[in-house]
C-alpha positions as CSV (number, residue, x, y, z in Angstrom):
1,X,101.4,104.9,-155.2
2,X,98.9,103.2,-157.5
3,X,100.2,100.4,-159.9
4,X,100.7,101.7,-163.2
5,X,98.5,100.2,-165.8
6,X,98.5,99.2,-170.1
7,X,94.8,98.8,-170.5
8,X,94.0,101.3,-173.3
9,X,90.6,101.3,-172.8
10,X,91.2,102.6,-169.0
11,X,93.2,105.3,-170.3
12,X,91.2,106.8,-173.0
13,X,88.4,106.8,-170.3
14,X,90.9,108.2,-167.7
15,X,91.2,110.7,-170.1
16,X,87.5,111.5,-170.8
17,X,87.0,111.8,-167.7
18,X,90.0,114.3,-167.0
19,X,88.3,116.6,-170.0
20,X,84.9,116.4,-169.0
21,X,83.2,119.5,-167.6
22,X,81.7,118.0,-164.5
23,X,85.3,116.7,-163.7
24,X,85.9,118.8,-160.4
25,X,82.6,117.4,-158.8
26,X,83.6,114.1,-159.9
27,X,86.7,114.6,-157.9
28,X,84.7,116.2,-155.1
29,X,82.7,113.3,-154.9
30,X,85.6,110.5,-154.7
31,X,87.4,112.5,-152.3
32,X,84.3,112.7,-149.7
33,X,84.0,108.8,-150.1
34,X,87.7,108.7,-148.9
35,X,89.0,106.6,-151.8
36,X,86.3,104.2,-151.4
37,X,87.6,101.1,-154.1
38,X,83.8,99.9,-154.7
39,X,81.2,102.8,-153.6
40,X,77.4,102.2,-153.6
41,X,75.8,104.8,-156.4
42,X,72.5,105.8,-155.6
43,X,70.0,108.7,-157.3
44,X,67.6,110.6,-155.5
45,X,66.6,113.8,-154.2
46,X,67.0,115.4,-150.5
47,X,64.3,118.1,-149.9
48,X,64.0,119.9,-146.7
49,X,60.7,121.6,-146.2
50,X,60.0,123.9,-143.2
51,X,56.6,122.4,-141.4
52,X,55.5,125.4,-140.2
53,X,55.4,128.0,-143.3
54,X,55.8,124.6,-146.0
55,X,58.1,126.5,-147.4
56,X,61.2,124.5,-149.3
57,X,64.5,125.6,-147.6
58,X,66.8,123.8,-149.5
59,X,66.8,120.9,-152.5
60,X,69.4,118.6,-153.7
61,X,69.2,116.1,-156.3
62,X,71.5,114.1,-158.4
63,X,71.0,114.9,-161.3
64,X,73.4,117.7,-161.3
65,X,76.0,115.2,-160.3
66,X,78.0,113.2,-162.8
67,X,76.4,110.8,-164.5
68,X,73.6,111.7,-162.1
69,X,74.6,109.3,-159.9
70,X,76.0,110.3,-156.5
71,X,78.7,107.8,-155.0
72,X,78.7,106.8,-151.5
73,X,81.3,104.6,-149.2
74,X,80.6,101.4,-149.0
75,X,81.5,101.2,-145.5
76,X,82.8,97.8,-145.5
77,X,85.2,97.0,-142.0
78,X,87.7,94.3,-144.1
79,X,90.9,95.9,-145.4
80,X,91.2,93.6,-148.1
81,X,87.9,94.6,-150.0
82,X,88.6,98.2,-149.1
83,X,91.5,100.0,-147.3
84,X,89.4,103.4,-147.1
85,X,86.7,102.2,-145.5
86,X,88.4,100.5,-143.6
87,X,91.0,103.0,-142.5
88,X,88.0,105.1,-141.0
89,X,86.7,101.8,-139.6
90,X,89.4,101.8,-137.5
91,X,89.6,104.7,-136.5
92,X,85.8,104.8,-135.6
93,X,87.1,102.0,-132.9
94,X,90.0,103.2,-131.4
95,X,88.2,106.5,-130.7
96,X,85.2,104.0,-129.0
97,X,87.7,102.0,-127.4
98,X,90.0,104.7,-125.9
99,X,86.5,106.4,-125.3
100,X,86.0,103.3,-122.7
101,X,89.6,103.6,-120.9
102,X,89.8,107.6,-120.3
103,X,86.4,109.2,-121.3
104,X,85.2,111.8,-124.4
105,X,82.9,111.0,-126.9
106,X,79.8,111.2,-123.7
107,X,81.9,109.1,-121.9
108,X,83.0,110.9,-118.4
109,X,86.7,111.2,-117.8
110,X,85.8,109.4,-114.2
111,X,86.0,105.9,-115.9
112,X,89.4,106.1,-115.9
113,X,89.8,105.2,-112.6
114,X,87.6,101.9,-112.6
115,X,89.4,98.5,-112.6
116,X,90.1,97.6,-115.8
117,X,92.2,94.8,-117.7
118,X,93.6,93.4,-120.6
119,X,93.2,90.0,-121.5
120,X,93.7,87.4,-124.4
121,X,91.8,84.5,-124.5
122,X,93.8,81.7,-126.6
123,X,92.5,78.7,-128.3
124,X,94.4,75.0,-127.1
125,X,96.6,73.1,-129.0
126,X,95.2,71.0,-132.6
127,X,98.6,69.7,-133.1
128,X,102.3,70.9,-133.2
129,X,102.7,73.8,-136.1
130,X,105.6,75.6,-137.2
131,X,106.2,78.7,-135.0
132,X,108.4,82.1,-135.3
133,X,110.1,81.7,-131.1
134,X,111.4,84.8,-129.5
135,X,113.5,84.6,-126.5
136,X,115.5,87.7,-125.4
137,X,115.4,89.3,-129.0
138,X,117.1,86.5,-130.4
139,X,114.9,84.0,-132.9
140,X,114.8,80.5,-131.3
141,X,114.5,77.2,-133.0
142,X,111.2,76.3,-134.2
143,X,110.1,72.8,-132.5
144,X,113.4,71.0,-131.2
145,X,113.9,67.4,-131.6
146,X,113.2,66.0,-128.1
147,X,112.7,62.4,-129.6
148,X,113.1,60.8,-132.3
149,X,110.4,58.7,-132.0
150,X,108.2,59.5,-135.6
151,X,104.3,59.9,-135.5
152,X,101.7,57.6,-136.2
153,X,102.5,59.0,-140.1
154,X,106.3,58.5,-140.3
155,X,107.4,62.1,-139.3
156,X,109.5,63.2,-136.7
157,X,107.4,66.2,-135.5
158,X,110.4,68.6,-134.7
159,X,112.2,71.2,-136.9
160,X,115.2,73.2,-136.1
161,X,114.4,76.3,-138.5
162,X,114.5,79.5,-137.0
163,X,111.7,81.0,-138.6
164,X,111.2,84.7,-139.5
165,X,107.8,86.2,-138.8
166,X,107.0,87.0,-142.3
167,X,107.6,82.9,-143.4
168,X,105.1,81.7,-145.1
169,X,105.3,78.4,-143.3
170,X,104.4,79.4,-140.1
171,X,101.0,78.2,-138.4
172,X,101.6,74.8,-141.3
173,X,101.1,71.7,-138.8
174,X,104.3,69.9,-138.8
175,X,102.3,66.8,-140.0
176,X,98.8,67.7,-141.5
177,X,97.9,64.2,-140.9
178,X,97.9,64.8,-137.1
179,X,96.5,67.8,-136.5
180,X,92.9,68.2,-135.4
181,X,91.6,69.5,-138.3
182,X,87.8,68.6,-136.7
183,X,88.4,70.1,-133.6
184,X,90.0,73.5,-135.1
185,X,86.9,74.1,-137.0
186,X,84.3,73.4,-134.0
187,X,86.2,75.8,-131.9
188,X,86.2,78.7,-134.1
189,X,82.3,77.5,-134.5
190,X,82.4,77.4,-130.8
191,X,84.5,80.4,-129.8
192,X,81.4,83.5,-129.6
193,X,79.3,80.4,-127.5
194,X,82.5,80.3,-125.0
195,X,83.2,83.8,-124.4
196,X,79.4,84.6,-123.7
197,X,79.7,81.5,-120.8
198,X,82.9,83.1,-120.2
199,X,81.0,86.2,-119.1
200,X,78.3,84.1,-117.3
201,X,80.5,82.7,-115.4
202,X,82.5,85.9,-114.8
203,X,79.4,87.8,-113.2
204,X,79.0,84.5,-111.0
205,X,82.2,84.5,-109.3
206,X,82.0,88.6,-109.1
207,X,79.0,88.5,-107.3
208,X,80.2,85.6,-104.9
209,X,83.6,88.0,-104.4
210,X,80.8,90.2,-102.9
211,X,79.0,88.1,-100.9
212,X,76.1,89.1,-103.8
213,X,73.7,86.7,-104.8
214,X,74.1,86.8,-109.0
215,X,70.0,88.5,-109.3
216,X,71.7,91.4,-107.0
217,X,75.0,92.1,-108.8
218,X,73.5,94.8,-111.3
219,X,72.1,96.9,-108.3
220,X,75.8,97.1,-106.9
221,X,78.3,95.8,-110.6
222,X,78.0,96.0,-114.2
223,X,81.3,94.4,-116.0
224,X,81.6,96.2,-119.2
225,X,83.7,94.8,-122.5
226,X,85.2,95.3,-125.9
227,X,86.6,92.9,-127.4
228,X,88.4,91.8,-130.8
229,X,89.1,88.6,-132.6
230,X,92.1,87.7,-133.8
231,X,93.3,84.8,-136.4
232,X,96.8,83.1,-135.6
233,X,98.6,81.5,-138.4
234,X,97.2,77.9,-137.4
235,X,93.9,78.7,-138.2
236,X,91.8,79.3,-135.2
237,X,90.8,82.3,-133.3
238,X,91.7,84.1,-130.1
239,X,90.3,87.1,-128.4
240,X,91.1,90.2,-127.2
241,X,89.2,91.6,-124.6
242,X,88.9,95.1,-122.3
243,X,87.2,94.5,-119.3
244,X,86.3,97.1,-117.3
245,X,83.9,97.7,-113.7
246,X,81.8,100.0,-113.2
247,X,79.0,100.9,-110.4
248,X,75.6,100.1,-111.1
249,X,74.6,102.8,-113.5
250,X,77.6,102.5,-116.0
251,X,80.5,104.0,-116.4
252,X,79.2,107.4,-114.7
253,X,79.2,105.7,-111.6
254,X,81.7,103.9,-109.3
255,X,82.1,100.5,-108.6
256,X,82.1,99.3,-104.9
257,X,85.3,99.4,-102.6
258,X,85.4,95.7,-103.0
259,X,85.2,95.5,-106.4
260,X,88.9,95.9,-107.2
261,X,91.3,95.0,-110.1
262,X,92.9,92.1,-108.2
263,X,89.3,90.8,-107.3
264,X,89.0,91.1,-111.3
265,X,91.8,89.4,-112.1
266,X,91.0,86.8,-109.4
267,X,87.8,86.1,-111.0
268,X,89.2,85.7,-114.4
269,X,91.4,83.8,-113.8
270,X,89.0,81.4,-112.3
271,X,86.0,81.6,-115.1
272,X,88.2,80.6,-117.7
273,X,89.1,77.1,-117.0
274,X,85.1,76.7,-115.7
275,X,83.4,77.2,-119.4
276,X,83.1,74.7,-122.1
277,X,81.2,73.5,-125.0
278,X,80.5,69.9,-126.0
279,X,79.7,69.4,-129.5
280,X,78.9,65.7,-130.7
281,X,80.5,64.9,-134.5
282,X,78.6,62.0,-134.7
283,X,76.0,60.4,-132.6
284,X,77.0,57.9,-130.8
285,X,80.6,58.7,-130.4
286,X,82.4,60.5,-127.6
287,X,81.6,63.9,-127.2
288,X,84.2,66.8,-128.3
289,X,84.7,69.4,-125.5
290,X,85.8,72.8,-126.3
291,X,87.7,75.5,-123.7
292,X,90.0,78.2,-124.1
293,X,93.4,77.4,-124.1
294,X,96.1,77.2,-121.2
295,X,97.4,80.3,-122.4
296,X,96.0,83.1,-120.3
297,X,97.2,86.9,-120.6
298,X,96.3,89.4,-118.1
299,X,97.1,92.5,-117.7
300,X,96.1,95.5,-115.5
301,X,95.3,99.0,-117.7
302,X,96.9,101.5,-115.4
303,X,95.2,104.9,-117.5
304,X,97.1,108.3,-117.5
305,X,96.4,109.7,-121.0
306,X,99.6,108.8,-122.1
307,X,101.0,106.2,-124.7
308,X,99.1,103.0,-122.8
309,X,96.2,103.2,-123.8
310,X,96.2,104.7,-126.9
311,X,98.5,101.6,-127.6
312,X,95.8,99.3,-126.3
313,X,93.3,100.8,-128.2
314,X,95.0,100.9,-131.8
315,X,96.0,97.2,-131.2
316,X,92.4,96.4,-130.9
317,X,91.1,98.6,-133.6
318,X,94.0,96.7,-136.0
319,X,92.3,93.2,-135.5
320,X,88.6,95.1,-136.2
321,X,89.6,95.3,-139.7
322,X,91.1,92.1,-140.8
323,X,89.7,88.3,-141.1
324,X,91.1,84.8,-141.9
325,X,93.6,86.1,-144.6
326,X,96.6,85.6,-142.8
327,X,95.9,82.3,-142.8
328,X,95.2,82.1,-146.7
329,X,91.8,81.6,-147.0
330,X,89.4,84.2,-149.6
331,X,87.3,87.3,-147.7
332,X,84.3,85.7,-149.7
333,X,82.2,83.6,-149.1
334,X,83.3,79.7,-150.8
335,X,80.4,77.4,-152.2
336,X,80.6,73.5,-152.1
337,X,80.8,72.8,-155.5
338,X,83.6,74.9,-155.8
339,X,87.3,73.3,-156.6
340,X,89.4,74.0,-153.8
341,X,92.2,72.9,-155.8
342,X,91.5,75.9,-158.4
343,X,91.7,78.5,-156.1
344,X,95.1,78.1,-154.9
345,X,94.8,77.8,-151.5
346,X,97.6,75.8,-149.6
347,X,97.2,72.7,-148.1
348,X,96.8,74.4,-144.9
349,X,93.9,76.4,-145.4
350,X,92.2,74.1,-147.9
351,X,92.0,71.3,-145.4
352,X,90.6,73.9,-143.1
353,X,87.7,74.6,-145.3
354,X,86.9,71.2,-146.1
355,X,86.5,70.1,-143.1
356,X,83.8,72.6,-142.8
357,X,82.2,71.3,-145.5
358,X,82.3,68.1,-144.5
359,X,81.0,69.1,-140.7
360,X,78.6,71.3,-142.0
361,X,77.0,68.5,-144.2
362,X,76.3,66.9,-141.3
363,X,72.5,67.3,-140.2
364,X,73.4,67.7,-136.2
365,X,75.8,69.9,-137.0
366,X,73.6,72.1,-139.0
367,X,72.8,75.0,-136.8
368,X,76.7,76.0,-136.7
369,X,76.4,76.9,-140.4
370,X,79.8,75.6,-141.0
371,X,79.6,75.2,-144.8
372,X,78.2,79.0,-144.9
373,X,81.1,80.1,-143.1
374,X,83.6,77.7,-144.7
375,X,86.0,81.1,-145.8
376,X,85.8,82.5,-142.1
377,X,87.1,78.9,-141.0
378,X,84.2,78.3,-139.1
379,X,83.9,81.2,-137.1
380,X,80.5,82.9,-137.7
381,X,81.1,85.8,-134.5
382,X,81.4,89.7,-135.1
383,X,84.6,90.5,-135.0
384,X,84.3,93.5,-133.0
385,X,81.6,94.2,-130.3
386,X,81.4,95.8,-126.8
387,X,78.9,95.8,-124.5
388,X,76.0,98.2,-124.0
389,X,77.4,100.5,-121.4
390,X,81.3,100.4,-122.5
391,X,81.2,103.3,-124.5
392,X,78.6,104.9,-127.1
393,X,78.4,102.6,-130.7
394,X,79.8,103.3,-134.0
395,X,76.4,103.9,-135.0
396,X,76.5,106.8,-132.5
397,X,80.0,107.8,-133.7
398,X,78.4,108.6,-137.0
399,X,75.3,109.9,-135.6
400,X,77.7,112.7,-134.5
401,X,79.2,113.6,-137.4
402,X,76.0,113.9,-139.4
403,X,75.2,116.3,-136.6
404,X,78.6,117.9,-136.9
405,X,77.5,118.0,-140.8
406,X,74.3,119.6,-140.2
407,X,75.6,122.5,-137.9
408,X,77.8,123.4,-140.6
409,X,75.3,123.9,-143.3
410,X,73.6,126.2,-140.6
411,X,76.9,128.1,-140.2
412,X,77.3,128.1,-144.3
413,X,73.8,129.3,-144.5
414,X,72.4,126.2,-146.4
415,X,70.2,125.4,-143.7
416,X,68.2,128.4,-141.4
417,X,68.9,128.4,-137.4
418,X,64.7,126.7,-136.8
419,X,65.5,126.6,-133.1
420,X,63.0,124.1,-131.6
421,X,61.7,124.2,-135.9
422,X,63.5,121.3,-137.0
423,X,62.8,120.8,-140.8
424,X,61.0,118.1,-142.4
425,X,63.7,115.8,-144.5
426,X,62.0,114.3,-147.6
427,X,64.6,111.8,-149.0
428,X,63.8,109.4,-152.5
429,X,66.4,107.0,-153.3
430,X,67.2,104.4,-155.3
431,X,69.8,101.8,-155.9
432,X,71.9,102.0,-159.1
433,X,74.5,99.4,-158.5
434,X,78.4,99.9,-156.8
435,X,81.4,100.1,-158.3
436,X,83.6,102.0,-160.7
437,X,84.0,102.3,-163.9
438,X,87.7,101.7,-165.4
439,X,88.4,105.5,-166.0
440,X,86.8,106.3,-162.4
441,X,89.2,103.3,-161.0
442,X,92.4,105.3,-162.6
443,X,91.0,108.5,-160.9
444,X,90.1,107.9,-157.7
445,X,93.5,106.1,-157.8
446,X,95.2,108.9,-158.9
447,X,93.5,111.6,-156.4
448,X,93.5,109.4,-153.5
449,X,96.5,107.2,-153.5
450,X,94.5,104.1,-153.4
451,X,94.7,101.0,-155.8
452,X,93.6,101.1,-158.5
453,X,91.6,97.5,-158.6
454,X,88.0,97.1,-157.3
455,X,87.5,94.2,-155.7
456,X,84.0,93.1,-156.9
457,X,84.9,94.5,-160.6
458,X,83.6,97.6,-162.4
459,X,79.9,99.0,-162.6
């Protein structure tokens, strides 16, 4: 439920609102956005003319709307700017995802059979952080003293704290001063460079499993992906990743007898440890190289159309929605001459972004666009992305339901069955700002369950 709110002034136009006459297509309208917290409001007309007879079939315009303003979803993929949007969002990926593993959505049900995996890519270690340990369902110490031999600082990096998941605390470095704040940043910078030589380097030791030379494998392979990125606690980045192999033309086709998910594994297993990225802080001085971490998780999809794979694919399509908050950074973006201090980040997080100021001041370092992306910690990837032939886009995904839209205006009547006479659309539109007002916030709070806040304030 919505949190109950004082303001006067939001009531009395809560109020206005409820009263006036164009109320129910008000609603109509905030329902069909889903709850959207901060819509984009456009004006325009729609006109659809038939090209043969030039005859108008059908007309909309907003000015019948209210406010003559019609509202549309903003469409945004981050939870915390918008949970509507980004409930459907997510929803739009698991359906591509699970699309990839058993078929639908143009996809053939055949693909279910090709060797596929799971597997998380981790980052390496930046330094010793406080950590929530599971062993046997039972919540283990945190870091153990081993020694008691201090840092370079003073601190004896160990603590016997069983930490809960929730703790705030966890993914802190057990002494700031130590961790590698530099090289934390450069990776996430790094991390979209490493998995695309990650992929290289996969379609190299695939074709050599085949006696292939690497120019051949597409006539006989193609490796297909979707993948997510994650944030852990600490700061940094880690992926998740289907893989999938199919025969030359996609995933209508079969991949060779040889091709199997063992020789996958194999191969993954191999082109991780092969990639890396050197990045030089300063001229002059050594130079930083960047690779996955030792952690490595693989594991085979075995597809049935059960539970499996719909687990897989709503884990992934979790991660599609979210960003560096659960580290405590903003979701916007953070200028230079801002005060850190005034934005009440913790130490943690703060350090994070200014070391990418700092980095990205640096001239050599000015491609990696550091300070741009100083609230995504560096990282400057897509958080969600799959290869051409994995499954059909999101883009496609909503190509179908404005198709699914259309056919029922034909069914309604509001359109004529043209046959092979597709009408002309004539579309004017222009741009009248996003938001909602306060009474609109209340309202669409009220009728959709959502919060009543908007992110980017009122229109």
């Amino acid at each position: 439920m919505p949190a109950p709110t004082t303001d006067p002034h939001a009531i009395t136009a809560l109020i206005a609102r409820l009263n006036s006459p164009d109320y129910q297509r008000l609603a109509t309208q905030l329902h069909r956005t889903g709850g959207c917290r901060n819509p984009i409001n456009v004006r325009g007309t729609v006109i659809h003319v038939d090209l043969a007879t030039s005859r108008r079939l059908h007309t909309y315009t907003t000015h019948t709307e209210p406010g003559g303003i019609l509202r549309l979803p903003c469409k945004t993929r981050r939870a915390t700017r918008c949970p509507a949007c980004a409930k459907t969002y997510r929803a739009d990926t698991y359906q591509l995802i699970r699309a990839g593993l058993i078929g639908g959505k143009g996809i053939p049900v055949s693909v279910s059979t090709h060797p596929t995996l799971f597997v998380t890519l981790t980052a390496p270690s930046f330094g010793p952080v406080h950590s929530s340990r599971q062993h046997g369902g039972k919540t283990r110490p945190c870091h153990p003293r081993r020694e008691a031999k201090p840092c370079p600082h003073g601190r004896v990096l160990s603590c016997a704290t069983r930490h809960a998941v929730d703790e705030q605390v966890l993914g802190e470095p057990l002494c700031p001063d130590c961790f590698d704040y530099s090289g934390a940043v450069l990776f996430n910078a790094a991390a979209s460079l490493l998995w695309a030589r990650f992929t290289d380097a996969l379609r190299r030791r695939l074709a050599a499993a085949g006696g292939l030379a690497l120019r051949d494998l597409r006539n006989h392979l193609v490796l297909s992906f979707a993948k997510v990125a994650e944030y852990q606690r600490r700061g940094v980045v880690h992926l998740h990743a289907v893989i999938r192999l199919d025969g030359p033309d996609g995933p209508s086709s079969s991949p060779p007898a040889w091709a199997t998910a063992d020789t996958l594994t194999t191969a993954v297993q191999s082109a991780v440890p092969a990639v890396s990225v050197r990045i030089s802080i300063t001229p002059g001085e050594p130079v930083r190289v960047l690779r996955w971490g030792r952690q490595l998780d693989i594991r085979p999809i075995h597809t049935d159309g059960g539970t499996h794979e719909r687990n897989i694919a709503a884990y992934i399509a979790k991660y599609a929605t979210k960003a560096a908050e659960c580290v405590g950074t903003l979701d916007r973006r953070i200028y230079p001459l801002e005060d850190l201090d005034a934005l009440g980040l913790r130490n943690h997080p703060r350090r994070l972004i200014a070391e990418c100021f700092r980095l990205g001041s640096l001239p050599h370092l000015a491609e990696l666009r550091l300070t741009h992306w100083a609230h995504m910690l560096g990282y400057r990837g897509h958080f969600s992305t799959r290869s051409r032939r994995y499954s059909l886009t999101i883009g496609g995904l909503r190509a179908l339901r404005v198709h699914h839209a259309r056919q029922e205006d034909i069914a309604t009547g509001r359109l004529p069955v043209l046959g092979e006479d597709e009408p002309v659309v004539i579309a004017r539109w222009t741009y009248d700002g996003r938001g909602l007002p306060t009474g609109e916030q209340l309202l669409n709070a009220a009728l959709t369950g959502g919060s009543s806040a908007s992110p980017d304030g009122a229109r």
